[in-house]
mmCIF file of the N, C-alpha and C atoms, coordinates in Angstrom:
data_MODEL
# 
_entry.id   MODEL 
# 
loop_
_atom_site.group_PDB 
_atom_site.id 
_atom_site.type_symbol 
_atom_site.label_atom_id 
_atom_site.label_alt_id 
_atom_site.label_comp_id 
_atom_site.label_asym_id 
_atom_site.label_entity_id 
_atom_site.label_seq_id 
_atom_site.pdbx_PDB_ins_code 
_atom_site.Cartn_x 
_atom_site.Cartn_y 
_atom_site.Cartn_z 
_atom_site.occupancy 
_atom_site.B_iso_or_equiv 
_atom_site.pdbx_formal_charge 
_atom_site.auth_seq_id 
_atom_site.auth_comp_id 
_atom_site.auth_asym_id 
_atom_site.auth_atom_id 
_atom_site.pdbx_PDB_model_num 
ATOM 1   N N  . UNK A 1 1  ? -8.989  -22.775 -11.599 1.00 0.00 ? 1  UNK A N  1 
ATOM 2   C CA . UNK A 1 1  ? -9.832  -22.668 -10.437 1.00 0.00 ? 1  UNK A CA 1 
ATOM 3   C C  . UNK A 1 1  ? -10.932 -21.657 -10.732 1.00 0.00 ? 1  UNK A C  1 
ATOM 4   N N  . UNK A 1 2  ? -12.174 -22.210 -10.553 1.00 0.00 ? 2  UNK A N  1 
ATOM 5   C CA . UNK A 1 2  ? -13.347 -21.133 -11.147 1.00 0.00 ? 2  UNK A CA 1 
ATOM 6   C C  . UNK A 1 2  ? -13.136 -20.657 -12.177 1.00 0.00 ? 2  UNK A C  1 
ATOM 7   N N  . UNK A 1 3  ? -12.493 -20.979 -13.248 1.00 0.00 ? 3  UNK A N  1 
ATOM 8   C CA . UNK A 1 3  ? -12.586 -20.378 -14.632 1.00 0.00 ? 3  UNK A CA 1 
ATOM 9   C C  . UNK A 1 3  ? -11.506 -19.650 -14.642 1.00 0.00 ? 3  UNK A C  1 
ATOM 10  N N  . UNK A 1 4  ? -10.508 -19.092 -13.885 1.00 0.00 ? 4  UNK A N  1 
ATOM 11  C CA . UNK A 1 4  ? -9.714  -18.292 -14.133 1.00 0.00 ? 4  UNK A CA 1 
ATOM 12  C C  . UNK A 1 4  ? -8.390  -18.814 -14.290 1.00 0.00 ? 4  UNK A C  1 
ATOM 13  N N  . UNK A 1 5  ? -7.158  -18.428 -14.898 1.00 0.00 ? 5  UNK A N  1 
ATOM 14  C CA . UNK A 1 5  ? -5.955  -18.795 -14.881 1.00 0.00 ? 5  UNK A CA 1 
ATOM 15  C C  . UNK A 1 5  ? -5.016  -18.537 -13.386 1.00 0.00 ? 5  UNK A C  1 
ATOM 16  N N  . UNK A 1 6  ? -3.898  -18.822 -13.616 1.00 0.00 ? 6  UNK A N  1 
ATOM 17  C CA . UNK A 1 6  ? -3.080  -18.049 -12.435 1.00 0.00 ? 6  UNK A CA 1 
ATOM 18  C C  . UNK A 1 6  ? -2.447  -17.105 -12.654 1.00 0.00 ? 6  UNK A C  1 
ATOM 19  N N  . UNK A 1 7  ? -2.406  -16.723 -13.951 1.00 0.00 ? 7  UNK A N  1 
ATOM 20  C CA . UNK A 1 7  ? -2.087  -15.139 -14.318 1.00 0.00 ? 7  UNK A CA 1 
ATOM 21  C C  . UNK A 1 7  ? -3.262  -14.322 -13.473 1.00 0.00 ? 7  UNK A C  1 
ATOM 22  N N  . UNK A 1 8  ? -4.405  -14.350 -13.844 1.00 0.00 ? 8  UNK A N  1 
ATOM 23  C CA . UNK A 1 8  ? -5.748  -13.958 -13.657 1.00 0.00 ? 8  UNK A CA 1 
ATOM 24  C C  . UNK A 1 8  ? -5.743  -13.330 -11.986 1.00 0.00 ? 8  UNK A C  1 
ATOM 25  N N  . UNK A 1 9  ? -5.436  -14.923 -11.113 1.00 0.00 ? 9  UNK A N  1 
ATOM 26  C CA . UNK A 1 9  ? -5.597  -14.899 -9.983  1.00 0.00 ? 9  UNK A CA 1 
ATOM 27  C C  . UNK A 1 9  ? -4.270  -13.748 -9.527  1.00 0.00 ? 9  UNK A C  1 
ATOM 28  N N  . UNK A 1 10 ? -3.044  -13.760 -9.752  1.00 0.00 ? 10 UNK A N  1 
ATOM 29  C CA . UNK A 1 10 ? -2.048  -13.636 -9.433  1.00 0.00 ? 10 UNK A CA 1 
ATOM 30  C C  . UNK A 1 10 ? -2.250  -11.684 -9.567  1.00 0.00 ? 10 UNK A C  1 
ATOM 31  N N  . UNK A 1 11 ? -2.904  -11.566 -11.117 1.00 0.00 ? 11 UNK A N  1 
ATOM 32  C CA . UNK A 1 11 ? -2.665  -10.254 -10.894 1.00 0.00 ? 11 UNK A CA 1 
ATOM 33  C C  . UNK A 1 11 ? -3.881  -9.336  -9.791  1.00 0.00 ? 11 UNK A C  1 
ATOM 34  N N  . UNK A 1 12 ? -4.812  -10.649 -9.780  1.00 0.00 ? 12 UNK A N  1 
ATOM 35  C CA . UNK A 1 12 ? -6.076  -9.967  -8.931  1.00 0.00 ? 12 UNK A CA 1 
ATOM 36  C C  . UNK A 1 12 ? -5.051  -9.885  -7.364  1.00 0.00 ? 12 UNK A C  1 
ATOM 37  N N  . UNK A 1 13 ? -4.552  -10.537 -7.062  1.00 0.00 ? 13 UNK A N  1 
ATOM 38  C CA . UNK A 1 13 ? -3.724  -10.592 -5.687  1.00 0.00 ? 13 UNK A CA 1 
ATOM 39  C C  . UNK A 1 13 ? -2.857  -9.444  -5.655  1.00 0.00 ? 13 UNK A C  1 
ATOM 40  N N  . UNK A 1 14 ? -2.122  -8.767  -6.911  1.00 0.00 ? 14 UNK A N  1 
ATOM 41  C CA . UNK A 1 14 ? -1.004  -8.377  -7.146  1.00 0.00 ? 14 UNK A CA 1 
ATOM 42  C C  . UNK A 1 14 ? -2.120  -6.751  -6.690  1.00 0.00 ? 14 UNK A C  1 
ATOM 43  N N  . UNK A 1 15 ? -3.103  -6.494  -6.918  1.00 0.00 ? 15 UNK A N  1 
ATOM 44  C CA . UNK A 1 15 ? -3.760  -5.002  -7.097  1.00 0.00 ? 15 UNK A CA 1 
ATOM 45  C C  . UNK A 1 15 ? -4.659  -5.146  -6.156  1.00 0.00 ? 15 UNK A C  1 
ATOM 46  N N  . UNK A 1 16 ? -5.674  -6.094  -5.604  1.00 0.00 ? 16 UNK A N  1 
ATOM 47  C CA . UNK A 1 16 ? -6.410  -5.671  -4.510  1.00 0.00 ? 16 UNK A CA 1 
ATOM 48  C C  . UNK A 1 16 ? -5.973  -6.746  -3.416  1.00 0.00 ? 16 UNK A C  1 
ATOM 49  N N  . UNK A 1 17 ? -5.229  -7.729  -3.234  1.00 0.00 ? 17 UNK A N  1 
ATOM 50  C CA . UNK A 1 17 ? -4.348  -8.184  -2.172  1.00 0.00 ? 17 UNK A CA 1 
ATOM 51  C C  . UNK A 1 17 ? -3.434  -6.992  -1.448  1.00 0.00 ? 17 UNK A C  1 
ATOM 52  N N  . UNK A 1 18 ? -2.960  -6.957  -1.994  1.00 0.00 ? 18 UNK A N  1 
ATOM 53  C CA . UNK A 1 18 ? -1.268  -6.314  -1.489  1.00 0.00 ? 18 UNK A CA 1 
ATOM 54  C C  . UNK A 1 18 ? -2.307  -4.516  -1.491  1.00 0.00 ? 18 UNK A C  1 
ATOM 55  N N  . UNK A 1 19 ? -3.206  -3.855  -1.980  1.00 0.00 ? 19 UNK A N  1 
ATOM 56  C CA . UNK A 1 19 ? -3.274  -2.842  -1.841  1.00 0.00 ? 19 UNK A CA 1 
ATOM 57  C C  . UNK A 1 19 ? -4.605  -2.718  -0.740  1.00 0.00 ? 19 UNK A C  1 
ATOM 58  N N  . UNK A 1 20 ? -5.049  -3.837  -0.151  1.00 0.00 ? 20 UNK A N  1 
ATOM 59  C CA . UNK A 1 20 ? -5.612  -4.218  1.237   1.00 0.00 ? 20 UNK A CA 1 
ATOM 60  C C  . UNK A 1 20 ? -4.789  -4.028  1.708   1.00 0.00 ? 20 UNK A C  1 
ATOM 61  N N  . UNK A 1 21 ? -3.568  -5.038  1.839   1.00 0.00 ? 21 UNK A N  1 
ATOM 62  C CA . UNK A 1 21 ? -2.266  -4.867  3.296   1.00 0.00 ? 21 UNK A CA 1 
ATOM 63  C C  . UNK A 1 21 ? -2.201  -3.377  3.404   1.00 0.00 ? 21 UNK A C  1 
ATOM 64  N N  . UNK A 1 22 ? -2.046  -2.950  2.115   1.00 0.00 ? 22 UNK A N  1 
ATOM 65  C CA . UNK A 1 22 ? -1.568  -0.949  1.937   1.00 0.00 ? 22 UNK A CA 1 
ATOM 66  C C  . UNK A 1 22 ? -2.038  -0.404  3.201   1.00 0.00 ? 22 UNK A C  1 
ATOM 67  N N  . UNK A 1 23 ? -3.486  -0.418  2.909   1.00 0.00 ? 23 UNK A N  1 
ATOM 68  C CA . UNK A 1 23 ? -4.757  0.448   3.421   1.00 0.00 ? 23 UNK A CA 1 
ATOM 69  C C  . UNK A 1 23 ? -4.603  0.054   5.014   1.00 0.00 ? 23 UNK A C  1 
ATOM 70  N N  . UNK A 1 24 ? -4.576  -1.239  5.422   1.00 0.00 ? 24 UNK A N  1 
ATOM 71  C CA . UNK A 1 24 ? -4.526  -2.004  6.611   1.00 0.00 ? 24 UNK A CA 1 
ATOM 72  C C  . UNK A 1 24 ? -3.233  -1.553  7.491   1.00 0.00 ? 24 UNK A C  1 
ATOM 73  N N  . UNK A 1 25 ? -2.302  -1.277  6.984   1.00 0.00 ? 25 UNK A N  1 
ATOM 74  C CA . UNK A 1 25 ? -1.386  -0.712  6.845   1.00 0.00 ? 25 UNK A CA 1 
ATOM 75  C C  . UNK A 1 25 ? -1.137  0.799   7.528   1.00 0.00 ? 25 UNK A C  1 
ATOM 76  N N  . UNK A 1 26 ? -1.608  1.353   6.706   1.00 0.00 ? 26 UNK A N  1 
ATOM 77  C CA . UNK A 1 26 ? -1.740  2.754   6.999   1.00 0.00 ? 26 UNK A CA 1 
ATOM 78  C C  . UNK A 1 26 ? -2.983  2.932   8.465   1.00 0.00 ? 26 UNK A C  1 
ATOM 79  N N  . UNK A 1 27 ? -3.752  1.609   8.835   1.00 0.00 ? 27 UNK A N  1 
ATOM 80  C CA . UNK A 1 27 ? -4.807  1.831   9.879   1.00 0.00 ? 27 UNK A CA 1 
ATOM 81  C C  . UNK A 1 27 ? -3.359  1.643   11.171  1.00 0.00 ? 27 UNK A C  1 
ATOM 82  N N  . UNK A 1 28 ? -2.531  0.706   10.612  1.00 0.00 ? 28 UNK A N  1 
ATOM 83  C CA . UNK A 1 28 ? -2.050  0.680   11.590  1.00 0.00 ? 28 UNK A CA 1 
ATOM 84  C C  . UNK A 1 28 ? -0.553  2.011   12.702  1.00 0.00 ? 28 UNK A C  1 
ATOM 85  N N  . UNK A 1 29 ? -0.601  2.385   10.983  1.00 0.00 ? 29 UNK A N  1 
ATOM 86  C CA . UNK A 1 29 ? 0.503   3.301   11.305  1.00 0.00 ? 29 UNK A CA 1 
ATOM 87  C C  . UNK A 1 29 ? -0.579  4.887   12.150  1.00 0.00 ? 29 UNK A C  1 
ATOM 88  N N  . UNK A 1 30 ? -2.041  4.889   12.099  1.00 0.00 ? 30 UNK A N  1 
ATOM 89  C CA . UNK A 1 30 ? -2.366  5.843   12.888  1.00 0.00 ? 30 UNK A CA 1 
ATOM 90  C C  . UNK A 1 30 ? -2.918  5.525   13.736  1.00 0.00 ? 30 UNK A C  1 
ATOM 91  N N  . UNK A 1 31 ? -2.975  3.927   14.186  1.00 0.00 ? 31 UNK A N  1 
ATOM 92  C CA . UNK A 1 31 ? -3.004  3.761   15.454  1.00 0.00 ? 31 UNK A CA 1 
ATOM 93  C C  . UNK A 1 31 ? -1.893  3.813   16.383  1.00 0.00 ? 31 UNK A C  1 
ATOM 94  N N  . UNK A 1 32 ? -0.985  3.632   15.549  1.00 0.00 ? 32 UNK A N  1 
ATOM 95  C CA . UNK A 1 32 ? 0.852   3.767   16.128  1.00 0.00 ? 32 UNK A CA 1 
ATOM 96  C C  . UNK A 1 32 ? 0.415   5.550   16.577  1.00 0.00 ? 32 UNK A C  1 
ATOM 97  N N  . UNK A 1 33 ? 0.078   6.135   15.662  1.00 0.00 ? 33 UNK A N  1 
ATOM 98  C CA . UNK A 1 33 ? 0.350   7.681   16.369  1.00 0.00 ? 33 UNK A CA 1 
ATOM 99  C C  . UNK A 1 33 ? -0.135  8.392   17.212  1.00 0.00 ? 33 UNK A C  1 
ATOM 100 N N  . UNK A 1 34 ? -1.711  7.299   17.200  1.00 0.00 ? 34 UNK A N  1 
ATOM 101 C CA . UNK A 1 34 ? -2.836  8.029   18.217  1.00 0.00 ? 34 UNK A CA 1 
ATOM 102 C C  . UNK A 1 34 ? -2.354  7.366   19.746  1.00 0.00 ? 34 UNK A C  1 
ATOM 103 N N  . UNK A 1 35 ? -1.795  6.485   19.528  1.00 0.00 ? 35 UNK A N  1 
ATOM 104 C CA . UNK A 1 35 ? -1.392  5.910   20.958  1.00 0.00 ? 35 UNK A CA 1 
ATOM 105 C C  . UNK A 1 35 ? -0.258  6.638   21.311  1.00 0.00 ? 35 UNK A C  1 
ATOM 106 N N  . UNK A 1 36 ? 0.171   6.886   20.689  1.00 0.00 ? 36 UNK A N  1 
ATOM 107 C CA . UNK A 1 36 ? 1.706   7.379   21.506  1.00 0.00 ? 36 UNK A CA 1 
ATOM 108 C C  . UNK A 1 36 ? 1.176   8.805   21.657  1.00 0.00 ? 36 UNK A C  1 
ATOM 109 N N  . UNK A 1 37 ? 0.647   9.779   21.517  1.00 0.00 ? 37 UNK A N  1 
ATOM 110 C CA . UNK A 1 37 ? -0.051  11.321  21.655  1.00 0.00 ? 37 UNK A CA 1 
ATOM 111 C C  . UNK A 1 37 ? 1.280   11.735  20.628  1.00 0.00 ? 37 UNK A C  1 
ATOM 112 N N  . UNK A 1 38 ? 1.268   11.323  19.150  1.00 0.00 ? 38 UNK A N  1 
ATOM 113 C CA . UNK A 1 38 ? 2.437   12.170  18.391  1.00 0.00 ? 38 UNK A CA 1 
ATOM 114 C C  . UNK A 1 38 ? 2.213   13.227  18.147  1.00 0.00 ? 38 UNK A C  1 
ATOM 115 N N  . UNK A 1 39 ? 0.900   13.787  18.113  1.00 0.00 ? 39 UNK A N  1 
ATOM 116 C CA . UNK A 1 39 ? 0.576   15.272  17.507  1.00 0.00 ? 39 UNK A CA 1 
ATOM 117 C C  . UNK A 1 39 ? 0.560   15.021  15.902  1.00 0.00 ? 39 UNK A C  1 
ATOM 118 N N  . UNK A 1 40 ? 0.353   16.814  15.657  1.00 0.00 ? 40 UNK A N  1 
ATOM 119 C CA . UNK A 1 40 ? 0.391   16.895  14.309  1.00 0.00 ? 40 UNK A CA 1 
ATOM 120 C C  . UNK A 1 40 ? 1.499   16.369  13.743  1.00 0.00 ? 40 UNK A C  1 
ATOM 121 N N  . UNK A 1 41 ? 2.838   16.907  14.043  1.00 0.00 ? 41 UNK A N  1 
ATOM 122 C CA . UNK A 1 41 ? 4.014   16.957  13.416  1.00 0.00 ? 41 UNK A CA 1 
ATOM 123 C C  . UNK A 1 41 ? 4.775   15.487  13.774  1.00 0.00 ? 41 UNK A C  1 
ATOM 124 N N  . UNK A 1 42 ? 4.768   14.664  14.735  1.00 0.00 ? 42 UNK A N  1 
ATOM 125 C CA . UNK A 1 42 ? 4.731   13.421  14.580  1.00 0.00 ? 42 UNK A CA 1 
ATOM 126 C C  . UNK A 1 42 ? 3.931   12.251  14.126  1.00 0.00 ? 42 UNK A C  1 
ATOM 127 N N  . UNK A 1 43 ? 2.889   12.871  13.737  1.00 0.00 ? 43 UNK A N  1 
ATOM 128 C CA . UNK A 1 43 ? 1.821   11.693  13.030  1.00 0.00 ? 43 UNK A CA 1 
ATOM 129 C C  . UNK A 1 43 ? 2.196   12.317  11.241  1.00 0.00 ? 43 UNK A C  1 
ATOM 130 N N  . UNK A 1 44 ? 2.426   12.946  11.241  1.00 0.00 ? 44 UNK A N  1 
ATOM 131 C CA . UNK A 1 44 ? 3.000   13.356  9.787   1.00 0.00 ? 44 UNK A CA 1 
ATOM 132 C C  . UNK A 1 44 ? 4.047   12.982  9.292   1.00 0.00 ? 44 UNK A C  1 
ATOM 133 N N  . UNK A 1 45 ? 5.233   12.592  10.117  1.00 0.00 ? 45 UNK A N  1 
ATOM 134 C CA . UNK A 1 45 ? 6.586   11.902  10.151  1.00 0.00 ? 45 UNK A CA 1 
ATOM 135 C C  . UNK A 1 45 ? 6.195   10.646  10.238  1.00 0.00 ? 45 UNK A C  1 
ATOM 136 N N  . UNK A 1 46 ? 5.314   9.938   10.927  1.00 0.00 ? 46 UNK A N  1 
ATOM 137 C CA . UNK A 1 46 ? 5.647   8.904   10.860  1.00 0.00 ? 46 UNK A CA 1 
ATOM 138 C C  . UNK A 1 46 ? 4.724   8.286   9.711   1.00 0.00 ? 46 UNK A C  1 
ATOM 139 N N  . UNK A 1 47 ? 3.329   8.560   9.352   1.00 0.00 ? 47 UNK A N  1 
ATOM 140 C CA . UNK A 1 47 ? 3.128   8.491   7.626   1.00 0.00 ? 47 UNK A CA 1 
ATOM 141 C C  . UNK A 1 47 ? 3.987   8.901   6.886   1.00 0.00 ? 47 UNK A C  1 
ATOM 142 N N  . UNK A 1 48 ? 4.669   9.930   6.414   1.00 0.00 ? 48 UNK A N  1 
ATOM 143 C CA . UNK A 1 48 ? 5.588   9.844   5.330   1.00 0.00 ? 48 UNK A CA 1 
ATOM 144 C C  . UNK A 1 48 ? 6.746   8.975   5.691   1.00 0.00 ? 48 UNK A C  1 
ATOM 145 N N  . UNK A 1 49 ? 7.529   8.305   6.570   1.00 0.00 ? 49 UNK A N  1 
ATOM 146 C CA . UNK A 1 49 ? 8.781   7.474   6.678   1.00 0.00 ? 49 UNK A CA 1 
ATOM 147 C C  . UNK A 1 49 ? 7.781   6.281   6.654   1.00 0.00 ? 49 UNK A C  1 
ATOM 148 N N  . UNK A 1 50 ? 6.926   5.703   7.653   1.00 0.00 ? 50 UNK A N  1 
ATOM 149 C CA . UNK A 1 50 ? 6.593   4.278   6.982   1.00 0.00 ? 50 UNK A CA 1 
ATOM 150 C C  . UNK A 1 50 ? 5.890   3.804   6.180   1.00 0.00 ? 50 UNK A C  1 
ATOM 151 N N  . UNK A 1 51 ? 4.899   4.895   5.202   1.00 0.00 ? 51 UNK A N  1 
ATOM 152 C CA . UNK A 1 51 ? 4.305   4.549   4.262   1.00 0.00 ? 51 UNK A CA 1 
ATOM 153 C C  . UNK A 1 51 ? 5.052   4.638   2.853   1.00 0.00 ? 51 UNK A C  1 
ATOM 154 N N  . UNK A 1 52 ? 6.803   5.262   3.132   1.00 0.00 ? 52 UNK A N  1 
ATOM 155 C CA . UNK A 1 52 ? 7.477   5.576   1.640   1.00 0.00 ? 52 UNK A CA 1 
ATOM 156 C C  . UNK A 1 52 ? 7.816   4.395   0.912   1.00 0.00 ? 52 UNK A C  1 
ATOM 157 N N  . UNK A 1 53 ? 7.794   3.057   1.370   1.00 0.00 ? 53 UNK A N  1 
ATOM 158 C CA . UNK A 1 53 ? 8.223   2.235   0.381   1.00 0.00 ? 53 UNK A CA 1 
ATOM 159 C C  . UNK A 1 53 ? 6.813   1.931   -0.262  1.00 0.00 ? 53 UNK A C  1 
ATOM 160 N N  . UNK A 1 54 ? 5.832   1.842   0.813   1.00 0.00 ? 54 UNK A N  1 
ATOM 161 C CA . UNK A 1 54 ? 3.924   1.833   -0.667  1.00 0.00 ? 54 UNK A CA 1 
ATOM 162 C C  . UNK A 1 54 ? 3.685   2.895   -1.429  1.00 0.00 ? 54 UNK A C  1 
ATOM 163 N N  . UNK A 1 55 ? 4.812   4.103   -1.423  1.00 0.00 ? 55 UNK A N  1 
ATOM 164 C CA . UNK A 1 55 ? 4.469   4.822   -2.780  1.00 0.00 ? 55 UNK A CA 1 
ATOM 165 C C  . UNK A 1 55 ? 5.615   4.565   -3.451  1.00 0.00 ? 55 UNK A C  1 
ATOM 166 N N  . UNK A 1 56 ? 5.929   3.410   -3.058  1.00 0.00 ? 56 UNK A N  1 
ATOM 167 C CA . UNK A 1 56 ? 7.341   3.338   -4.295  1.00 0.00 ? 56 UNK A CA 1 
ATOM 168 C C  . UNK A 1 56 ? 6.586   1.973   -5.420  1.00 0.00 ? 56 UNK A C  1 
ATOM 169 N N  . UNK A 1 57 ? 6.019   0.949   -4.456  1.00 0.00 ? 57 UNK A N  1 
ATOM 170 C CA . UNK A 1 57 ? 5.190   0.139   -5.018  1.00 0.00 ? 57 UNK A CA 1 
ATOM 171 C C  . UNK A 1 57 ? 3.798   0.672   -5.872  1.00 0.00 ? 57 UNK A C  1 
ATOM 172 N N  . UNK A 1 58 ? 3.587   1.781   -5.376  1.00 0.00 ? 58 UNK A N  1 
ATOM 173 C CA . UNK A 1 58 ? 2.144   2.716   -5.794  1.00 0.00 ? 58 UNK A CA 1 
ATOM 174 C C  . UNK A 1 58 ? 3.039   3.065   -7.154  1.00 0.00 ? 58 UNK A C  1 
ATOM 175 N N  . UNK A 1 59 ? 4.037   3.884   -7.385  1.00 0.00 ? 59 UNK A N  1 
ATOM 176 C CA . UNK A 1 59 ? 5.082   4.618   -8.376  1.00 0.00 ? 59 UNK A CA 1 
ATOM 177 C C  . UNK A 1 59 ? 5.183   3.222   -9.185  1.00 0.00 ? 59 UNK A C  1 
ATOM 178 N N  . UNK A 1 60 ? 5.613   2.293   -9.086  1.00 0.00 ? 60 UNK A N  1 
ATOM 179 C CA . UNK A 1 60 ? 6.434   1.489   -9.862  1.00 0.00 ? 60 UNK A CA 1 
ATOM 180 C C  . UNK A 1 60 ? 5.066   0.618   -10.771 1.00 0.00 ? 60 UNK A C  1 
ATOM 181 N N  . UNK A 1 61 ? 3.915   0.597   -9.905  1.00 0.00 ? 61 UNK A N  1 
ATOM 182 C CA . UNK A 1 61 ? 2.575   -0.224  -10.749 1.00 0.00 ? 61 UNK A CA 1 
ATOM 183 C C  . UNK A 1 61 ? 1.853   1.175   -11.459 1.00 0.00 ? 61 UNK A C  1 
ATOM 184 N N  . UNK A 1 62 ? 1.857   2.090   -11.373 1.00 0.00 ? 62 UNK A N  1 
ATOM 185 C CA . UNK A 1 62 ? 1.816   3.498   -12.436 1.00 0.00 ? 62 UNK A CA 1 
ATOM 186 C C  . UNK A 1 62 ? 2.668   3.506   -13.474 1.00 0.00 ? 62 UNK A C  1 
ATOM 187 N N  . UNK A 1 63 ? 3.839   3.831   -13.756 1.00 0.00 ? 63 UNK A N  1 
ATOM 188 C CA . UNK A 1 63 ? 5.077   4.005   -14.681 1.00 0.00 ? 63 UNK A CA 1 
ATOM 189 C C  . UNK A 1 63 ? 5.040   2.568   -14.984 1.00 0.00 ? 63 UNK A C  1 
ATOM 190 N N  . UNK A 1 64 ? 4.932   1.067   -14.996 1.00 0.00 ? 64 UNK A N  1 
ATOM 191 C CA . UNK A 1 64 ? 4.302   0.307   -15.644 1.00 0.00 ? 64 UNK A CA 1 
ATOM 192 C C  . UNK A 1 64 ? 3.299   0.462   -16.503 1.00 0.00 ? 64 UNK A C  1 
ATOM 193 N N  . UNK A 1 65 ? 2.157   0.779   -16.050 1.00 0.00 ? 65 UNK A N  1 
ATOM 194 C CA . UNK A 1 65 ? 0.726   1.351   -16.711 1.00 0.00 ? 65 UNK A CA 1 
ATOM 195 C C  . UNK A 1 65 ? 0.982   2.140   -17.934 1.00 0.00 ? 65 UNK A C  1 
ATOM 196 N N  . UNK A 1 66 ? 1.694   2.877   -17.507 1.00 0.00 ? 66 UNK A N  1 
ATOM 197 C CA . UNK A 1 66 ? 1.891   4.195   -18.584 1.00 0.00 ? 66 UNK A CA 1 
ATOM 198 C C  . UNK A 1 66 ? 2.625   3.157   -19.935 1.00 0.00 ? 66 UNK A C  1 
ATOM 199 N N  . UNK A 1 67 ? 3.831   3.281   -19.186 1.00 0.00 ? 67 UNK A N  1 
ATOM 200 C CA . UNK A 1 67 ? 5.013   2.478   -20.181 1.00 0.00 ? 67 UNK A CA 1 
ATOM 201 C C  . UNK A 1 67 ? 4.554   1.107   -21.209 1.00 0.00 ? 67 UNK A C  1 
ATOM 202 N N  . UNK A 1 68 ? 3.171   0.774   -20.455 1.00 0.00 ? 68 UNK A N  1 
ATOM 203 C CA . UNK A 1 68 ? 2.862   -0.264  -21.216 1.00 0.00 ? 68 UNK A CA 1 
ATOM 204 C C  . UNK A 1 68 ? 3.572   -1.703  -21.045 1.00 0.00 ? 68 UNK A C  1 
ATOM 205 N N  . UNK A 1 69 ? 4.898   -1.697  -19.822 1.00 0.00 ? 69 UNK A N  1 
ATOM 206 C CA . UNK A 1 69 ? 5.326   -3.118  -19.408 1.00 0.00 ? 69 UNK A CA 1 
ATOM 207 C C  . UNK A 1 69 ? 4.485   -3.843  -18.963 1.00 0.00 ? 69 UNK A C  1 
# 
């Protein structure tokens, strides 16, 4: 499709697909906080608990990189 493979396509999906949802993501988790009035210390809890599995996906496509898998 357009010259490219589905490796091609797959990894373009794999790094700026899925790291759109990320970003989109994170719009949504501080609209979660601005609505509810969490404050400092609840808008800080609730980025680090629902954004910890996208730095596990963030961690795991790094230590790939490095490792050379």
């Amino acid at each position: 499709m357009f010259g490219f493979s589905e490796e091609q396509i797959a990894g373009f999906g794999m790094t700026f697909g899925i790291g759109g949802f990320m970003l989109y993501m994170l719009f949504i988790i501080g609209e979660l906080a601005w609505k509810s009035k969490a404050g400092k210390l609840g808008t800080f809890i609730l980025f680090f608990v629902l954004s910890f599995g996208m730095l596990g996906f963030v961690a795991k496509t790094i230590i790939q990189k490095i490792w050379g898998i």
